[in-house]
Backbone and ligand atoms as CSV (ligand in chain L), in Angstrom:
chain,resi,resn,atom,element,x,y,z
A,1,UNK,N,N,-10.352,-6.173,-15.257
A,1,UNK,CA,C,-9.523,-6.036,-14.061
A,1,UNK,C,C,-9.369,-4.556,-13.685
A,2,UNK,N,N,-8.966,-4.383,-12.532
A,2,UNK,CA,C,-8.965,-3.009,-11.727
A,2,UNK,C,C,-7.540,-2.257,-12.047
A,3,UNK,N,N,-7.370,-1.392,-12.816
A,3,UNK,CA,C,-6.459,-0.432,-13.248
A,3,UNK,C,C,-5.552,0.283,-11.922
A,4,UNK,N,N,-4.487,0.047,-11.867
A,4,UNK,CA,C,-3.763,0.597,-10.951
A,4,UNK,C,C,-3.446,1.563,-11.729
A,5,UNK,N,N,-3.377,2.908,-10.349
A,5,UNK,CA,C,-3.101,4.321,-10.782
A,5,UNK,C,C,-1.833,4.838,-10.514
A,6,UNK,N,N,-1.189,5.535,-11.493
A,6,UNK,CA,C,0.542,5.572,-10.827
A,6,UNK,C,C,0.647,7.436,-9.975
A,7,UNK,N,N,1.941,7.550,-10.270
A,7,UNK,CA,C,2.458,9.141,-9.657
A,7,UNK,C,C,1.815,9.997,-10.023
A,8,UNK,N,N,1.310,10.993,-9.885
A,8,UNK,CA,C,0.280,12.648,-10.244
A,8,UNK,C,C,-0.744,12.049,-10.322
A,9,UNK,N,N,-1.239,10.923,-9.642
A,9,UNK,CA,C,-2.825,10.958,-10.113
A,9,UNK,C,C,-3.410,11.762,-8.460
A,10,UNK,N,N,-4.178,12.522,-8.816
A,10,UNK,CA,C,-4.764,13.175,-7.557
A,10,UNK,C,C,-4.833,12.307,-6.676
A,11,UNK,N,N,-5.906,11.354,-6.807
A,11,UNK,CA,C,-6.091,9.530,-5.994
A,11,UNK,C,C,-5.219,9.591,-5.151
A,12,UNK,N,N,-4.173,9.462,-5.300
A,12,UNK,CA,C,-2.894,9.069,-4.702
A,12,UNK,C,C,-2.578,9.910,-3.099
A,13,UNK,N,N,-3.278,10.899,-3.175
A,13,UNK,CA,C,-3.071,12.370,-2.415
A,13,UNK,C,C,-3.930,12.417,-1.207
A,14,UNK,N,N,-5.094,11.921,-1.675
A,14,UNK,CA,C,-6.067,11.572,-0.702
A,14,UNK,C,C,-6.390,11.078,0.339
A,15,UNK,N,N,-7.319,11.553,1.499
A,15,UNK,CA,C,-7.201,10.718,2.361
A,15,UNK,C,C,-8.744,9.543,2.148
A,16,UNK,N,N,-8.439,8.551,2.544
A,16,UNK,CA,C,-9.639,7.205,2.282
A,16,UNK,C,C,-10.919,7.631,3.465
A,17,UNK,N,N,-11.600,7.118,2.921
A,17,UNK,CA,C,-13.335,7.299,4.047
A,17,UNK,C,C,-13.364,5.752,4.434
A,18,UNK,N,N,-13.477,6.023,6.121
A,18,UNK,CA,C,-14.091,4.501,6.542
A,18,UNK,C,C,-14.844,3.874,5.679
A,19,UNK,N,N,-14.849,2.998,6.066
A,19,UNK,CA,C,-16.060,2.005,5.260
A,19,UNK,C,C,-17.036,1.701,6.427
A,20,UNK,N,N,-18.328,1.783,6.125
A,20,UNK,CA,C,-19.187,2.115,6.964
A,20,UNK,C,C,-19.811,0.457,6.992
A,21,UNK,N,N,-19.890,-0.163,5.899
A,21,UNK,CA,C,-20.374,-1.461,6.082
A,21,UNK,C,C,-19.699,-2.641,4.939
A,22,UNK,N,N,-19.382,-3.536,5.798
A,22,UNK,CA,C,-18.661,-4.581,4.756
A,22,UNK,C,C,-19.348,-5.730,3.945
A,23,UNK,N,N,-19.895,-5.032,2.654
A,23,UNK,CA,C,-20.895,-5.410,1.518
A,23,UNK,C,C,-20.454,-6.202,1.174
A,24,UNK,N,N,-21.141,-6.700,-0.042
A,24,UNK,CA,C,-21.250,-8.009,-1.005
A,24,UNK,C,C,-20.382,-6.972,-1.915
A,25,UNK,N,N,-20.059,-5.592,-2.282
A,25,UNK,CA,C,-19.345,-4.905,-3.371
A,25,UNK,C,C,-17.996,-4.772,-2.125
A,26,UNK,N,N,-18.081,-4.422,-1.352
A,26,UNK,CA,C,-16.286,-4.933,-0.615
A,26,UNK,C,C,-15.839,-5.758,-0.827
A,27,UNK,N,N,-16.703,-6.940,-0.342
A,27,UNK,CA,C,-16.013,-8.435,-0.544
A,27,UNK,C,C,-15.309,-8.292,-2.001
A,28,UNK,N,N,-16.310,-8.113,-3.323
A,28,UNK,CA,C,-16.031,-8.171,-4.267
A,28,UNK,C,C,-14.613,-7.399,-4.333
A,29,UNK,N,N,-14.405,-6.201,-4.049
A,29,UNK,CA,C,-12.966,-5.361,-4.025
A,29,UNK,C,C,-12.200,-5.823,-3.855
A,30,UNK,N,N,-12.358,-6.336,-2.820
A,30,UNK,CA,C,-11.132,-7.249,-1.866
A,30,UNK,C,C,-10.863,-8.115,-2.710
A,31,UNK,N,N,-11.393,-9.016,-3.192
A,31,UNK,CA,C,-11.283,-10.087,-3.648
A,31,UNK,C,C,-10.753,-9.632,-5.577
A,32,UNK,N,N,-11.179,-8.353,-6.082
A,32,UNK,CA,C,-10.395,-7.818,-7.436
A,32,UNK,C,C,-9.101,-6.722,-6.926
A,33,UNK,N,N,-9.008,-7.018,-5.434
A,33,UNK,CA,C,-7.812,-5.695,-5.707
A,33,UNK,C,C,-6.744,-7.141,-5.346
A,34,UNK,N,N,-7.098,-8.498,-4.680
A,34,UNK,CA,C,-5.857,-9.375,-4.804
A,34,UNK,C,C,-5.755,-10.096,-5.678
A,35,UNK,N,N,-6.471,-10.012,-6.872
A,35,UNK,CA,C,-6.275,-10.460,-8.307
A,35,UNK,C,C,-5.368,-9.358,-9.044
A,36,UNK,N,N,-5.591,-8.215,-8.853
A,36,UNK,CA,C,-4.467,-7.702,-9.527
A,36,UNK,C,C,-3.608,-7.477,-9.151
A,37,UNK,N,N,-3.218,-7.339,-7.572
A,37,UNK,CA,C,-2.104,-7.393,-6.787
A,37,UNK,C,C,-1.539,-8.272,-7.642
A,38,UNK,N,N,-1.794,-9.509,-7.396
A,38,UNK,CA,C,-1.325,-11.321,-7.674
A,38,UNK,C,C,-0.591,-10.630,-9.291
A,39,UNK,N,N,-1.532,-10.360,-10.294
A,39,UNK,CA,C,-1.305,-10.631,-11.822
A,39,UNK,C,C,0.477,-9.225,-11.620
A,40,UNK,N,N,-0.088,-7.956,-10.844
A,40,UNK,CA,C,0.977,-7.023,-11.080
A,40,UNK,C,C,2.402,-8.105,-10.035
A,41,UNK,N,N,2.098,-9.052,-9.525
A,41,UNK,CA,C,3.338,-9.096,-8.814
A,41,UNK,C,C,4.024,-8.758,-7.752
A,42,UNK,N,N,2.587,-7.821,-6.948
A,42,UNK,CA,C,2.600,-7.187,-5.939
A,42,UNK,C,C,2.619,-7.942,-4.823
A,43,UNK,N,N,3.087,-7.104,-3.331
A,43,UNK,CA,C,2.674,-8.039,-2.162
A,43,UNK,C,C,1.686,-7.040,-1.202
A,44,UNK,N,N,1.161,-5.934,-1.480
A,44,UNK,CA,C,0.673,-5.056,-1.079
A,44,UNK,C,C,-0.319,-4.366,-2.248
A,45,UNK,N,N,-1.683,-3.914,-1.520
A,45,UNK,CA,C,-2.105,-2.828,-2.249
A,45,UNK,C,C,-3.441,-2.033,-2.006
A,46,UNK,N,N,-3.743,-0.586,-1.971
A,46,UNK,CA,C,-4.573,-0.111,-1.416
A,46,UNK,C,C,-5.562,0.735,-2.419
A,47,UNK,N,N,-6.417,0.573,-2.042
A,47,UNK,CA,C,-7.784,1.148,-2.438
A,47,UNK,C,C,-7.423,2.012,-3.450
A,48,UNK,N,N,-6.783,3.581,-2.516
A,48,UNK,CA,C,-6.397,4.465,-3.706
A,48,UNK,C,C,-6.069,4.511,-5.113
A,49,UNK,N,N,-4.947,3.247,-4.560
A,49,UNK,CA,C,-4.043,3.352,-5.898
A,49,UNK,C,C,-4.959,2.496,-6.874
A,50,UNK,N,N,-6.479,2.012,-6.958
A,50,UNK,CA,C,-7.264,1.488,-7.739
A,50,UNK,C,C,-8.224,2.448,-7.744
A,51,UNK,N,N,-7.968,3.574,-7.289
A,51,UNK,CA,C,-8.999,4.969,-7.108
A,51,UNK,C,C,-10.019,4.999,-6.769
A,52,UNK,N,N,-10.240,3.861,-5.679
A,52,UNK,CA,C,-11.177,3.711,-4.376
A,52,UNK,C,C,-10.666,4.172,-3.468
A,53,UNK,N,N,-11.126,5.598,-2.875
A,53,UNK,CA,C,-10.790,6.151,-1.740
A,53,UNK,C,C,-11.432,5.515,-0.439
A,54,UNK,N,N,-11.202,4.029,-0.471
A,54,UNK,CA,C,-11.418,3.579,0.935
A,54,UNK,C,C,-10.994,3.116,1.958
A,55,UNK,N,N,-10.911,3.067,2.955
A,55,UNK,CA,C,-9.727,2.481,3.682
A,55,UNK,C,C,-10.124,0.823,3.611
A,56,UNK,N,N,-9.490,0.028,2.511
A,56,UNK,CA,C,-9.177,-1.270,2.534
A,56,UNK,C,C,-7.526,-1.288,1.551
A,57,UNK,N,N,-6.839,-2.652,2.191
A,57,UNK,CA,C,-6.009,-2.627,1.372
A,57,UNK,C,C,-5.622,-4.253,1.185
A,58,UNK,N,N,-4.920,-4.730,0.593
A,58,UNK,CA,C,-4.898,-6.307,0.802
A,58,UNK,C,C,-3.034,-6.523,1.012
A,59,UNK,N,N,-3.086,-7.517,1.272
A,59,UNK,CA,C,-1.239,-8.085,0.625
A,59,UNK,C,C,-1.438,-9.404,1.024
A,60,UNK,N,N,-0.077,-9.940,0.576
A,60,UNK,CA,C,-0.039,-11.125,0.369
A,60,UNK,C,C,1.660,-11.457,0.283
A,61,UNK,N,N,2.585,-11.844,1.772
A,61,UNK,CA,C,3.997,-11.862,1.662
A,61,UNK,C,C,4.496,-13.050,1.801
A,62,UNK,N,N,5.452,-13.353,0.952
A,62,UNK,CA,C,5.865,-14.827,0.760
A,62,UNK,C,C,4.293,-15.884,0.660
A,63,UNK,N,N,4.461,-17.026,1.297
A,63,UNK,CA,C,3.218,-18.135,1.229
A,63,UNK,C,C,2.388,-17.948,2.424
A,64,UNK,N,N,2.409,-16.870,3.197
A,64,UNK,CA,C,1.722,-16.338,3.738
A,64,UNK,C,C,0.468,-16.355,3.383
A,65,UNK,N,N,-0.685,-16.260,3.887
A,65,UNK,CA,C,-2.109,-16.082,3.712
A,65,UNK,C,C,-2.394,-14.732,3.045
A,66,UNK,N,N,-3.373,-14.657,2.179
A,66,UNK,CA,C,-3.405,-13.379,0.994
A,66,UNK,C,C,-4.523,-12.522,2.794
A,67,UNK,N,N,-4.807,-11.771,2.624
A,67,UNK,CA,C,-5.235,-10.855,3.788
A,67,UNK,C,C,-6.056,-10.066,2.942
A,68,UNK,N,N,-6.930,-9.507,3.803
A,68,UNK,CA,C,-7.842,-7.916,3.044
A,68,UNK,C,C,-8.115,-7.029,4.743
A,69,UNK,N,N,-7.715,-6.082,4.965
A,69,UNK,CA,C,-7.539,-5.305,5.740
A,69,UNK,C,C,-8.516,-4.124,5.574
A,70,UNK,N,N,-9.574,-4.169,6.238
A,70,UNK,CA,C,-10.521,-3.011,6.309
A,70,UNK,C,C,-10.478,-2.321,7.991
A,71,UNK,N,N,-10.425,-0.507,7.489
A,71,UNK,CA,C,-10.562,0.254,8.514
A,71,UNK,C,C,-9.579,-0.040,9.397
A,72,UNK,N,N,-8.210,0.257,8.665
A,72,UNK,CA,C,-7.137,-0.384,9.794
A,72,UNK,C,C,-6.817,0.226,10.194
A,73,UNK,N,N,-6.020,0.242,12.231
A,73,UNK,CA,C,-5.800,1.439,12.998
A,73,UNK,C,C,-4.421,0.206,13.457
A,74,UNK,N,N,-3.173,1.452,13.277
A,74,UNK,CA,C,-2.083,0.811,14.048
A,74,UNK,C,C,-2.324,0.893,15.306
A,75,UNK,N,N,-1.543,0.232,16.801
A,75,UNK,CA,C,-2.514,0.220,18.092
A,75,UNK,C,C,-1.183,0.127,18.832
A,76,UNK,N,N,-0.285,-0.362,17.986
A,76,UNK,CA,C,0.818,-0.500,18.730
A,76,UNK,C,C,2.140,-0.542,17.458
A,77,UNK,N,N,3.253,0.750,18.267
A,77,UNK,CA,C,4.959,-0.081,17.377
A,77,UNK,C,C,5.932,-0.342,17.905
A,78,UNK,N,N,6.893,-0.600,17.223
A,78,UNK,CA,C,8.335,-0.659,18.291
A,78,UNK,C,C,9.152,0.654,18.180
A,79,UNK,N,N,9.503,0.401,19.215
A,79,UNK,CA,C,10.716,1.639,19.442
A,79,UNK,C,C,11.795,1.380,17.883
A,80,UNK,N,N,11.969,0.053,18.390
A,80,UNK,CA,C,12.805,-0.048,16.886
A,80,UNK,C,C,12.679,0.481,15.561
A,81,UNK,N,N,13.574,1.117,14.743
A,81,UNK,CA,C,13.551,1.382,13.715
A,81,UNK,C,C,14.197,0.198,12.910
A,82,UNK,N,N,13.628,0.239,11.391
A,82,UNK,CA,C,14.792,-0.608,10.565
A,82,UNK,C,C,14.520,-0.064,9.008
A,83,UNK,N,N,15.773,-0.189,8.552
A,83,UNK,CA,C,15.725,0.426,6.945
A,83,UNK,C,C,15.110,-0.638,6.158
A,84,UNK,N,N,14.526,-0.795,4.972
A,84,UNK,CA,C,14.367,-1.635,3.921
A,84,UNK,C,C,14.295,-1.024,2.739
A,85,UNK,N,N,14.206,-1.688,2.172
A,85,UNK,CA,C,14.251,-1.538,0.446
A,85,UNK,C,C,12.294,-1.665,0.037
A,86,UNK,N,N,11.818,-0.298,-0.424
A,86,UNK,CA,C,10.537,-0.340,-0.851
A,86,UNK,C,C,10.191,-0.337,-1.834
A,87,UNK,N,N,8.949,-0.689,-2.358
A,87,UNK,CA,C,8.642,0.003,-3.932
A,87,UNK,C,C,7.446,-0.011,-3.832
A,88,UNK,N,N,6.501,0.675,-4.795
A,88,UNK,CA,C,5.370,0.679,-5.031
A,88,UNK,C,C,4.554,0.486,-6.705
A,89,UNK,N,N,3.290,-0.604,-6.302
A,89,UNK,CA,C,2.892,-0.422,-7.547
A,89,UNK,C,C,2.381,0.686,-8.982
A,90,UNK,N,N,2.088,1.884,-7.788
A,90,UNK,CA,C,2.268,3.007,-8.353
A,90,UNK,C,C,3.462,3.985,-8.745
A,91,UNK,N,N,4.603,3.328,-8.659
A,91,UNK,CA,C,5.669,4.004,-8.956
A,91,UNK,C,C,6.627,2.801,-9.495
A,92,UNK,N,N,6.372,2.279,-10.447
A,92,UNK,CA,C,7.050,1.179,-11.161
A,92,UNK,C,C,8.227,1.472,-10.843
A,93,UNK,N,N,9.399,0.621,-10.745
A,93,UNK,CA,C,10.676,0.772,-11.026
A,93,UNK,C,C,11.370,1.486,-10.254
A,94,UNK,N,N,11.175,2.267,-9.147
A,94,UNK,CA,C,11.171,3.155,-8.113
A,94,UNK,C,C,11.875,2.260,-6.906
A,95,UNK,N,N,13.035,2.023,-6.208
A,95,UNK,CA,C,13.356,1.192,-5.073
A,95,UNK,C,C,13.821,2.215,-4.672
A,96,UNK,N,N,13.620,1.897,-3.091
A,96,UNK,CA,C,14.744,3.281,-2.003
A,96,UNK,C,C,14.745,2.417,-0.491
A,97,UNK,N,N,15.243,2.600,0.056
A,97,UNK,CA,C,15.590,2.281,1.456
A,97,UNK,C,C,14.481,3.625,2.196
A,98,UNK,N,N,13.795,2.872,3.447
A,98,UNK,CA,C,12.849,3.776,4.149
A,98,UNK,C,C,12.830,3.360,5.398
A,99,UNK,N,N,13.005,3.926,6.373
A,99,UNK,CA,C,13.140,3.401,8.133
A,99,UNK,C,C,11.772,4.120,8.810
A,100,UNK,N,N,11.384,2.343,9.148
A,100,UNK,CA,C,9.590,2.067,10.002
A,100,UNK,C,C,10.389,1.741,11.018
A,101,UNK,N,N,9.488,1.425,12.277
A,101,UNK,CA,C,9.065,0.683,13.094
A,101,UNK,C,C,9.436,-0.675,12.692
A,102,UNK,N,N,9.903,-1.410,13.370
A,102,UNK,CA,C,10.094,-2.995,13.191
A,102,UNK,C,C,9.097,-4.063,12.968
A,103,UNK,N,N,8.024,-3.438,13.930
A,103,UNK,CA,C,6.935,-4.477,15.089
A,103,UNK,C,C,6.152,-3.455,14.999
A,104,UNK,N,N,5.021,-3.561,14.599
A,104,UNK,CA,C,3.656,-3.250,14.781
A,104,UNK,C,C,2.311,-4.197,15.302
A,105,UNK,N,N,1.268,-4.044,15.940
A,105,UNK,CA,C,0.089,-4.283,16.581
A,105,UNK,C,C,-0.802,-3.590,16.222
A,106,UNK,N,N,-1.599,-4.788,14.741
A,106,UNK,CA,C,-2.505,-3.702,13.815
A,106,UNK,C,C,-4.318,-4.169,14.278
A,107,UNK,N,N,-4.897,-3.672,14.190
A,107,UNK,CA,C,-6.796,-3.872,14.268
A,107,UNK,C,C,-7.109,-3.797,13.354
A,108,UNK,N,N,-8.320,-4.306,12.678
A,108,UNK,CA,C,-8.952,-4.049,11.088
A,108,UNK,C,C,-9.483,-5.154,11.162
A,109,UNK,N,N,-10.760,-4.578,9.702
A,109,UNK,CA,C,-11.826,-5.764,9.931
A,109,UNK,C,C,-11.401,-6.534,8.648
A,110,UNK,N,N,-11.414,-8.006,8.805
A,110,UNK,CA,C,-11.524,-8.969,7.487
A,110,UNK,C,C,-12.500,-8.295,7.126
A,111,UNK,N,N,-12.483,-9.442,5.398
A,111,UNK,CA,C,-13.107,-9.229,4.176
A,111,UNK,C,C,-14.824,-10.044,4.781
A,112,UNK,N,N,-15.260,-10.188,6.167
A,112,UNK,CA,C,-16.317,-10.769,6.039
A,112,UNK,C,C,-16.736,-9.519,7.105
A,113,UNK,N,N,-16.010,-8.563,7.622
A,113,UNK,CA,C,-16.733,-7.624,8.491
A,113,UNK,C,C,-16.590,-7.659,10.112
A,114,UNK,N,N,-15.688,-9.003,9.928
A,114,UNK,CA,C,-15.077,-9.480,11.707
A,114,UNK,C,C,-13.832,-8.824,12.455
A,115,UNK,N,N,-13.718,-8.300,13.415
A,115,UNK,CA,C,-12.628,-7.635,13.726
A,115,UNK,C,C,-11.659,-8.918,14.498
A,116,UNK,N,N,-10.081,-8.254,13.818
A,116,UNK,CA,C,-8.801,-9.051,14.042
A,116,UNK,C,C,-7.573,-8.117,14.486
A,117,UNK,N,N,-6.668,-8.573,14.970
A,117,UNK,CA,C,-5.445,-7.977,15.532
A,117,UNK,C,C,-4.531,-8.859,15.174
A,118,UNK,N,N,-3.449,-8.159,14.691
A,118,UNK,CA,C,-2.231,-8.992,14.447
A,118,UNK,C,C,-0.802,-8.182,14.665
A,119,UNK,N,N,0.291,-9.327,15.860
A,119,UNK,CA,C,1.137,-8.420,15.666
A,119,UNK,C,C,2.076,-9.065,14.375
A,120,UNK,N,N,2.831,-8.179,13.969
A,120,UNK,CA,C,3.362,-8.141,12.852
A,120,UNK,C,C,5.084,-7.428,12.929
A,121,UNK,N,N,5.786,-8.432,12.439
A,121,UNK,CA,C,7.163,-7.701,12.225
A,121,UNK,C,C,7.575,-8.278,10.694
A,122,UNK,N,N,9.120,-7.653,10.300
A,122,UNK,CA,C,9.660,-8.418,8.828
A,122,UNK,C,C,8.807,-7.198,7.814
A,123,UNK,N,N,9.040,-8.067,7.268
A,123,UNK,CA,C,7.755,-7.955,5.726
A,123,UNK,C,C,6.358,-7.613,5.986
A,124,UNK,N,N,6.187,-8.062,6.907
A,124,UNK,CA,C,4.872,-7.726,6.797
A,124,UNK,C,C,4.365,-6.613,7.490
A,125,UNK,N,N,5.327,-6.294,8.425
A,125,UNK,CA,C,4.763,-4.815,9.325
A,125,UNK,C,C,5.413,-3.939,7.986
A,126,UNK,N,N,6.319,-4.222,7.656
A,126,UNK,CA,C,6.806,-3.198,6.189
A,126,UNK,C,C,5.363,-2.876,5.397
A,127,UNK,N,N,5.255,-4.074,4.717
A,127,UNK,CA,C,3.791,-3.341,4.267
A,127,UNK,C,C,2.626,-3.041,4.598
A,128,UNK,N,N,2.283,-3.449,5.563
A,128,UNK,CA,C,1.010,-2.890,6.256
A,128,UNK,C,C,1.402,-1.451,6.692
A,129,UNK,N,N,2.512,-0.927,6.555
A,129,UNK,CA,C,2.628,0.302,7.104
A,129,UNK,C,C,2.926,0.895,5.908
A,130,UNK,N,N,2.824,0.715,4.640
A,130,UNK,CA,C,3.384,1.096,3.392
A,130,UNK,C,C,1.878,0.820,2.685
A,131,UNK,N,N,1.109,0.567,3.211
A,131,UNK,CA,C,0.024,0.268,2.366
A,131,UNK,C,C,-1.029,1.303,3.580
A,132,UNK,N,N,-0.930,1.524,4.604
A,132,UNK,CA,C,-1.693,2.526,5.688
A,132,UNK,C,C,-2.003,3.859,5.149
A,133,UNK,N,N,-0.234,4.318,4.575
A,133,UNK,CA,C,0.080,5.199,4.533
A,133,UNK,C,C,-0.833,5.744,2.754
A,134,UNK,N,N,-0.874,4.725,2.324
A,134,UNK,CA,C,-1.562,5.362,1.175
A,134,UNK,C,C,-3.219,5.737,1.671
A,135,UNK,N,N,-3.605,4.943,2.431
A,135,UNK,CA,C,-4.593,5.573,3.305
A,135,UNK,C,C,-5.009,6.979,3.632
A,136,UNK,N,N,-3.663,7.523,3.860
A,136,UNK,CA,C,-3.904,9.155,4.045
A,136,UNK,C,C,-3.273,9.415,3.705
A,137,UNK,N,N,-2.582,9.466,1.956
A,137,UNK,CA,C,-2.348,10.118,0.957
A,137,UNK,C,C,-1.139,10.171,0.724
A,138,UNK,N,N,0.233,9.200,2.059
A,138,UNK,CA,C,1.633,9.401,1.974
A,138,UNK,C,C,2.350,8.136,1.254
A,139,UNK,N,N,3.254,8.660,0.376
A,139,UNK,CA,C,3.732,7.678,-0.581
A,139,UNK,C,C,5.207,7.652,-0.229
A,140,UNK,N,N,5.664,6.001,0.143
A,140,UNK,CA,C,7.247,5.875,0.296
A,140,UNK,C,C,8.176,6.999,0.294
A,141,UNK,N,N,8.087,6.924,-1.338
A,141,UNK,CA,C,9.051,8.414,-1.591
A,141,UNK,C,C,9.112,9.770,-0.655
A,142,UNK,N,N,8.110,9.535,0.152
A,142,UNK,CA,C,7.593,11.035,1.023
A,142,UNK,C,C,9.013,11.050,1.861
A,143,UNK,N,N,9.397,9.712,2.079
A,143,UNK,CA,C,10.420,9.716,3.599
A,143,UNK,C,C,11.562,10.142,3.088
A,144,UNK,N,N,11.920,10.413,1.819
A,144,UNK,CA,C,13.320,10.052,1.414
A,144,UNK,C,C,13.826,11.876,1.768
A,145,UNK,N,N,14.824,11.849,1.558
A,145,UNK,CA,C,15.621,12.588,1.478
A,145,UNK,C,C,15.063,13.767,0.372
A,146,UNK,N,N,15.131,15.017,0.066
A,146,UNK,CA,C,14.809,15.525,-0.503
A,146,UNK,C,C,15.312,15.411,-2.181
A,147,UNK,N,N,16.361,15.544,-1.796
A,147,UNK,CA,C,17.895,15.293,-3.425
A,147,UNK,C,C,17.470,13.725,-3.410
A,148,UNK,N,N,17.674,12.752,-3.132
A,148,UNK,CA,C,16.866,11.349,-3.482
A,148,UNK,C,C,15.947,12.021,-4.102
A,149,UNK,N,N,14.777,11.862,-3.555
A,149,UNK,CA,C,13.352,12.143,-4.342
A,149,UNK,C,C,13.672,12.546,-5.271
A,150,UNK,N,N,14.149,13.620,-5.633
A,150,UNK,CA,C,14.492,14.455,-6.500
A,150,UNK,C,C,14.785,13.285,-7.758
A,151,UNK,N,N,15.852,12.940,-7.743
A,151,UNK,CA,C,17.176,12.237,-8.255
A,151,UNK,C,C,16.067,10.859,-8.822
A,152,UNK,N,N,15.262,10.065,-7.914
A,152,UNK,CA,C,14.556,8.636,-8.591
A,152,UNK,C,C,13.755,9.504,-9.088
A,153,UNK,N,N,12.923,10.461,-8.768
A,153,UNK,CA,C,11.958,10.594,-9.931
A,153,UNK,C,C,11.771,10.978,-10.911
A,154,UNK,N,N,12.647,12.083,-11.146
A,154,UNK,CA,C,13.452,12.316,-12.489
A,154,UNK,C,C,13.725,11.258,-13.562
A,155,UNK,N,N,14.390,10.437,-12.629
A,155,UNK,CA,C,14.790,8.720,-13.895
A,155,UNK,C,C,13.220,8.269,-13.907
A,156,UNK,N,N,12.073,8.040,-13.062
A,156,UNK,CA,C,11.008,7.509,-13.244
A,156,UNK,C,C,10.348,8.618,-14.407
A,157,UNK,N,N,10.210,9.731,-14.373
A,157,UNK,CA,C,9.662,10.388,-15.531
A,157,UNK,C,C,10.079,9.783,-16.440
A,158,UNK,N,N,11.456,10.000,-16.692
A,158,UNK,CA,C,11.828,10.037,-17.683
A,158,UNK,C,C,11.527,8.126,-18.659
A,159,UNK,N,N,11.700,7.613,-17.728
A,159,UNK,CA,C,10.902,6.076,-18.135
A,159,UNK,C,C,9.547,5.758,-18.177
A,160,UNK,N,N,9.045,6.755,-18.070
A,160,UNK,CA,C,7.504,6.423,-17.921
A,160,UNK,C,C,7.023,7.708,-19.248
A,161,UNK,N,N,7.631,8.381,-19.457
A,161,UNK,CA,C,7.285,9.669,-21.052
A,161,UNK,C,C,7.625,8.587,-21.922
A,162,UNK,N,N,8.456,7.717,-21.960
A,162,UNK,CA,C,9.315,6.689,-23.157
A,162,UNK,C,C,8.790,6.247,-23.710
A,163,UNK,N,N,7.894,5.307,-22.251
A,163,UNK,CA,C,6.936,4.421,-22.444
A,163,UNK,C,C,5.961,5.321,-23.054
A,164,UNK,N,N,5.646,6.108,-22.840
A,164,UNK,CA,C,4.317,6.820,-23.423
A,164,UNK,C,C,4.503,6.802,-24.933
A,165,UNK,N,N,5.369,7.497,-25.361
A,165,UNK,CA,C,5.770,7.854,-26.602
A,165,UNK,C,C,5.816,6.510,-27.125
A,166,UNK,N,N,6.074,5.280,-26.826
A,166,UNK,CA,C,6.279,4.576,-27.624
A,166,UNK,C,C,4.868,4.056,-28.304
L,1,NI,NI,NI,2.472,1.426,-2.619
């Protein structure tokens, strides 16, 4: 299975390269980055953080249809803002409140190379815009407050050296 990469990994920083053609080794991606989504518990997850700098990412919210999102361009948002509660698989244990757009109008090609549009609010414009963003290298935590940041990641070090040591 495909190793998710957590906080300081360079990966993370990066910006993703189109994908120029949607292979028999995409499909395959797609199809191992929502197996480990699924096994980690995730409802979101992008290339990077499996240290494929490509722009694909998958999720899968509530009984919703699992998705694979290649070369995605937001096209449209709402004026609206709204706070939620985020986390990421690369930052275990990590929750914060972060204010998107409500409503988004996304483009991207399925896992067979066909182009789709979907508008999207709830949960799911949450992560498609939380999973974009790892796209070009910005992680939740980026939005917070400075003293926040500060303040969760400190406790995340410090739970993640523990774990090491143990
Ligand atoms: Ni994430």
């Amino acid at each position: 299975m495909l190793d998710i990469v957590t906080l300081g990994a360079d990966v993370l920083r990066m910006n993703a390269e189109q994908i120029e053609n949607v292979d028999d080794q995409i499909v395959k991606l797609g199809q191992d980055m929502l197996d480990v989504m699924r096994f980690e518990d995730g409802i979101g997850l992008a290339g990077p953080q499996v240290s494929v700098l490509k722009q694909i990412f998958v999720c899968q919210v509530h009984q919703n249809e699992a998705r694979v999102f290649i070369n995605p361009q937001i096209i449209a948002t709402s004026h609206e803002l709204l706070p939620y509660e985020e986390g990421c698989l690369s930052i275990p244990g990590v929750f914060a409140d972060v204010k998107r757009p409500a409503a988004i109008t996304v483009q991207a090609l399925n896992e067979r190379g066909r182009p789709f549009k979907i508008d999207a609010e709830g949960v799911l414009a949450r992560v498609i815009q939380h999973e974009m963003d790892h796209l070009r290298g910005v992680l939740f935590v980026d939005y917070l407050d400075e003293e926040v940041k500060k303040k969760l990641l400190k406790i995340y070090d410090k739970k993640m050296s523990r774990k090491v040591g143990r």
